[in-house]
N, C-alpha and C positions, 0 to 999 in steps of 0.2 A: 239305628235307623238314620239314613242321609236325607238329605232334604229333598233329591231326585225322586228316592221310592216314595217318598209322601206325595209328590207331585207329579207321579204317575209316567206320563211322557214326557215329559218335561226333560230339555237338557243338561247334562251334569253342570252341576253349581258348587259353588263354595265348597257346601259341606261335605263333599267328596274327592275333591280336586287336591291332590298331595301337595302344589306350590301356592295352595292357598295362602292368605295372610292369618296372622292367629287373632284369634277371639279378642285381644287386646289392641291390638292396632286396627283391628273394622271398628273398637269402640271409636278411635279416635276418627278416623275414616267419616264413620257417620255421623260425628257430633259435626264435622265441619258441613256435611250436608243439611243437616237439621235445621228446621223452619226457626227463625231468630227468634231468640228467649223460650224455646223450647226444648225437647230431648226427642221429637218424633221428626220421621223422614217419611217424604211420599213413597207410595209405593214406585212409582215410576222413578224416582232415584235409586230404590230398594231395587227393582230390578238391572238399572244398569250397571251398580257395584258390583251383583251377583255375575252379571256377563262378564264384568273386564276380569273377575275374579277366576271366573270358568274357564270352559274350552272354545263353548258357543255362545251365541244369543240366548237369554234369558227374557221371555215379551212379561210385560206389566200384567198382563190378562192371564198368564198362566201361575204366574206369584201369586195376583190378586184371590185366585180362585180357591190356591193350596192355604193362604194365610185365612180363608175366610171356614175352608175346611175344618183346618182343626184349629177354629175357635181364638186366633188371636185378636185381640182387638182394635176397635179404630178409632182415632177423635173425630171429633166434628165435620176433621177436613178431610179425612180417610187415610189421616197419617199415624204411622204405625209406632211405637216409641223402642227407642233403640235396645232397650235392658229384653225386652219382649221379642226385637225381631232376632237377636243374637240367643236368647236362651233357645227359640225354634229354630233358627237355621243351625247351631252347632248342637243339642242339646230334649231334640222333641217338642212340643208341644210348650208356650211358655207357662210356666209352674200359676196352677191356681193359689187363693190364698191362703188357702186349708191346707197345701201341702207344706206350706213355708213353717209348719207349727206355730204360726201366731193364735193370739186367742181375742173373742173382741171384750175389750174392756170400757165397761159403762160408768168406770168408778167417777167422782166428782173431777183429777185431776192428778199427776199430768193422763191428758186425754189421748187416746189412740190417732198416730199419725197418720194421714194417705195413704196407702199402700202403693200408689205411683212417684208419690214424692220421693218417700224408703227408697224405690227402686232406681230413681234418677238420681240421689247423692250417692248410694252404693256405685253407681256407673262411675260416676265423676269423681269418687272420691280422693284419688292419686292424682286425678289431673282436669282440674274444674272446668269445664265447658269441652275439656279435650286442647286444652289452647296456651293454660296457664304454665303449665308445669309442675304446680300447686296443689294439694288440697284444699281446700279453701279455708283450715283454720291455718294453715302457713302462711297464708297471703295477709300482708302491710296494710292497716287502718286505711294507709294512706296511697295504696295501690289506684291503678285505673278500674280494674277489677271489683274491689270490694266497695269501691266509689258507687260503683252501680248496681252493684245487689243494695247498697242501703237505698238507692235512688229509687231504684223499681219497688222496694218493696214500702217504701213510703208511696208510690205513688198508686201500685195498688189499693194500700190502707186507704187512703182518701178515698179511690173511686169507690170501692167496697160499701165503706160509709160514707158517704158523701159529707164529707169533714170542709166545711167552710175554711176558705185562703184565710180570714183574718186570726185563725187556729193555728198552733204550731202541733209537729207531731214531736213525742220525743223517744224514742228507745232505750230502756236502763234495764243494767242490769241490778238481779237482787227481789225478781218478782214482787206482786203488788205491795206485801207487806212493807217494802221497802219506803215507798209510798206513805205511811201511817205516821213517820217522822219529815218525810219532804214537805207534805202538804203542810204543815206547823211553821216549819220553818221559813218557809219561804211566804207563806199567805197573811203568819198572826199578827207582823208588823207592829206599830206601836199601841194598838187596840190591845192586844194580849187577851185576846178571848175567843171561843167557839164555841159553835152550836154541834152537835153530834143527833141525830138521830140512829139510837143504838136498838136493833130490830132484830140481830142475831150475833153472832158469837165475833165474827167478822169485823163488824161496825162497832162493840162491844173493844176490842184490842186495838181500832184506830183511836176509840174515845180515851181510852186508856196512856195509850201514847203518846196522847198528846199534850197531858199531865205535865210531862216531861218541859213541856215548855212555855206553857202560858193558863190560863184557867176555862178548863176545858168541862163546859155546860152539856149533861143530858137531857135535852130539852123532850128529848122522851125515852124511856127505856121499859120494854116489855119483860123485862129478864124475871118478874112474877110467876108469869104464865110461863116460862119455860120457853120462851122466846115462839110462842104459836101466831103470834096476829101481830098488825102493825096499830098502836093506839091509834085513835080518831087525830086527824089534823086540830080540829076543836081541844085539844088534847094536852098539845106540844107547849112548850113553854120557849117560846122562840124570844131571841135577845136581839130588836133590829142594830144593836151597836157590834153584834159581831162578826168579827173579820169574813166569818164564812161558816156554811151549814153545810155539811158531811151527810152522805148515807151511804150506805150499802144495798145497789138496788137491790140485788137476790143474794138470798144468803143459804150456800148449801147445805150446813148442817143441820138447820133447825126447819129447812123447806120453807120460809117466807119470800115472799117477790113483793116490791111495788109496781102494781099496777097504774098507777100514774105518777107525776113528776112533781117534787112537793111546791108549793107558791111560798116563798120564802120574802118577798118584797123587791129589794135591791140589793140584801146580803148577796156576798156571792155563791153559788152551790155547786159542790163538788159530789162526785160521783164514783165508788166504786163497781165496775159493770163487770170486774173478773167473770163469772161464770157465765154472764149471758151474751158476750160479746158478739157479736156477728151472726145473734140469731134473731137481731130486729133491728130497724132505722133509730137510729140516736140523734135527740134535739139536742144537739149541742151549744145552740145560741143561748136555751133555758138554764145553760150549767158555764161556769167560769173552769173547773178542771175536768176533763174526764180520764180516769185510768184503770188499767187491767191489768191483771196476772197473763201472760201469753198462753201458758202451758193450758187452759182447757179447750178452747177452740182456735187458735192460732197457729201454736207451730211448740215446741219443747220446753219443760221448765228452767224455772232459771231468770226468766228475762220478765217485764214490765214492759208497757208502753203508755202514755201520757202525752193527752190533748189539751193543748193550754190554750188560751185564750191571751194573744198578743199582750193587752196587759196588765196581765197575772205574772204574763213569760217576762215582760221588763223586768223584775225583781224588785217593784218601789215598795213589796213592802214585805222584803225578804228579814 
């Protein structure tokens, strides 16, 4: 089926047109039209590539009508994203999610990606933006390129969470676990001690870890009960001389959350938010670290991110 018979009167377009360009180079075509830091193209752009592509005039009103026909969709702005307008103009209808054989998966982690994201690095993935020449794992640390994916996407994170300027953000790789000997090292300084609040299995392997390097205090551990409840604050055997007080706000395999943010004094507190991250406002001023595993609500496993508090980030008492 060509994209004319779906649109009825409409005059021949692209998808019929024998000197048409291929499927590949309208990717690139339309990436360079595409609304900046996006993958989507107005439709009134969409129709003029289709005209200069055709024989005739292609009007915005007769596209607009056919793309709304069968079902493709629109962002906010009533732009159409390019993985989507290329699968209907060469191809039918663009493929729902059910057709793709994915399945949704609920498990703790890694979590299921966007299914617009999937469809925007597939588009790009030979040649990032349409512009690089690149994939984007071929592209240099030290690229203009890659300069600004880590830019944009710190600057997202801030806005997301409204992450206070005197906070550093940091991106590491090695997921949160990785974490479990960084915070040690860098925070125990010459005190040589910490507090751990161990609540689940999670917080249970940071307090463990940290063995490794200084004398590392459960100042409360539920692991009795099979790790079901968080002991009473009245409870905790808090040490004010040490370096820092750990928890693990939610911990997924035993199902525990803190429902609020412990009062620890002037120790510093650190925070593991792996699996609740971005699904509520984080007081970051109450906490000297905060950090996550990426892979459940962020973006693939593999990675960590870490919010420091300017200074903690000095290293005076690495």
């Amino acid at each position: 089926e060509t994209c004319s018979s779906r649109c009825g009167s409409a005059p021949t377009c692209a998808a019929e047109t024998p000197a048409m360009v291929a499927p590949v180079d309208l990717h690139k075509i339309l990436g360079e039209l595409a609304t900046p830091g996006t993958r989507t193209v107005s439709v009134r752009k969409l129709a003029q590539v289709l005209t200069q592509l055709g024989e005739s005039a292609f009007s915005e009103h007769t596209l607009s009508s056919a793309l709304t026909a069968d079902g493709v969709k629109r962002d906010d702005r009533g732009g159409v994203s390019i993985e989507d307008f290329v699968a209907w103009a060469f191809g039918g209808s663009a493929p729902a999610k059910e057709d793709l054989g994915r399945v949704w998966n609920f498990s703790a982690g890694p979590s299921m990606m966007p299914l617009e994201v999937l469809q925007t690095m597939h588009g790009e993935f030979f040649n990032y933006r349409g512009t690089s020449g690149s994939c984007v794992m071929e592209l240099s640390h030290r690229s203009k390129e890659m300069i600004n994916i880590t830019a944009e996407c710190e600057k997202d994170f801030r806005d997301l969470l409204n992450v206070p300027t005197e906070y550093k953000v940091v991106f590491q790789q090695g997921g949160a676990s990785g974490q479990f000997a960084a915070i040690p090292m860098n925070m125990m300084g010459t005190k040589g001690k910490a507090d751990y609040l161990v609540t689940g299995r999670w917080g249970e392997l940071a307090w463990k870890e940290c063995e490794k390097f200084g004398s590392s205090n459960a100042a409360c551990i539920a692991k009795a009960s099979k790790y079901t409840h968080i002991p009473k604050p009245e409870e905790w055997t808090l040490d004010p001389g040490a370096a820092y007080v750990h928890y693990c706000v939610n911990e997924t395999v035993h199902g525990v959350e803190f429902n609020f943010i412990p009062a620890v004094g002037d120790v510093p507190l650190v925070a593991d938010v792996s699996s609740n991250i971005m699904s509520r406002p984080i007081e970051f001023r109450k906490h000297a670290v905060v950090y996550a595993g990426i892979q459940k609500n962020m973006g693939p496993a593999g990675l960590a991110t870490t919010v420091i508090r300017e200074d903690v980030y000095s290293g005076k008492d690495r």
